[in-house]
C-alpha positions as CSV (number, residue, x, y, z in Angstrom):
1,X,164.3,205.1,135.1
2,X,162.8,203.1,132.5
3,X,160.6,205.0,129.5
4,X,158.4,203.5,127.3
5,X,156.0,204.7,124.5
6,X,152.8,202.4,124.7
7,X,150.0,201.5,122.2
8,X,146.7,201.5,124.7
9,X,144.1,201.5,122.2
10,X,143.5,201.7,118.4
11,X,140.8,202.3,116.0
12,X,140.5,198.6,113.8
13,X,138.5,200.8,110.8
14,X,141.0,203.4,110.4
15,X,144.8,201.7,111.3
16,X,146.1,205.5,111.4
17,X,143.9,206.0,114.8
18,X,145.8,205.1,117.9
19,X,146.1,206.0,121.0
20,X,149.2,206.2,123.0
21,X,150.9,207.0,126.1
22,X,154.5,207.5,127.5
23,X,155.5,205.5,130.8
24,X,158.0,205.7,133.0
25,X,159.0,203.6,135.8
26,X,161.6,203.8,138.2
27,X,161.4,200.3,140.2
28,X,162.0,197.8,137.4
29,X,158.4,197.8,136.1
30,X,156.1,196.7,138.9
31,X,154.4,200.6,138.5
32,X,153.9,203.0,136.2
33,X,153.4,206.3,135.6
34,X,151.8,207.3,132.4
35,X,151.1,210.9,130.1
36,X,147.7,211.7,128.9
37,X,146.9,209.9,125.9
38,X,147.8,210.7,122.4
39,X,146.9,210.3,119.3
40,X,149.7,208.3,117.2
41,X,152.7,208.9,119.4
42,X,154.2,205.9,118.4
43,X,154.1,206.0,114.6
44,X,155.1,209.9,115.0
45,X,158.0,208.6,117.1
46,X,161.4,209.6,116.0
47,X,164.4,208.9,118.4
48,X,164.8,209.9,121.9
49,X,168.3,209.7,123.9
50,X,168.7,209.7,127.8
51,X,170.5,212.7,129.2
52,X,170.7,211.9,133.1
53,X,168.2,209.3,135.5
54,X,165.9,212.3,135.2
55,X,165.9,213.7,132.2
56,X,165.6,212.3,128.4
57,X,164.7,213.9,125.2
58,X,162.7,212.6,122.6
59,X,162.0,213.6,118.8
60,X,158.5,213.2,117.5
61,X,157.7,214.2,114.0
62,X,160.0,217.6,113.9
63,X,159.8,218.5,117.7
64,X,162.2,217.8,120.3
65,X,160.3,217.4,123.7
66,X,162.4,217.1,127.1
67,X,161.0,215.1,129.6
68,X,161.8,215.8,133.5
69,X,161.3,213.6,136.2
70,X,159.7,216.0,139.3
């Protein structure tokens, strides 16, 4: 499994404005299955670390999120 944190949109008047999403893939990228977006995941973005195939955590700002593949 392959995770991503992507930029799909941003705000050109106010560069603190983005909007993000995290992806996952499993088959080497041909799809891809994405969150609901958010506002400035990736500059909030801390670390993240991969625990199993389906499981990986990740640190934004001061929060630690797990994410579980169902």
């Amino acid at each position: 499994m392959y995770l991503v944190i992507l930029n799909k949109s941003y705000c050109p008047s106010d560069v603190y404005q983005s909007n993000d999403v995290i992806g996952f893939t499993d088959d080497g990228g041909i799809n891809w299955i994405e969150s609901s977006l958010t506002t400035n995941l990736t500059s909030n973005y801390s670390d993240g670390i991969v625990l199993t195939s389906d499981k990986n955590l990740i640190l934004i700002k001061n929060s630690i999120y797990e994410l579980i593949r169902k």
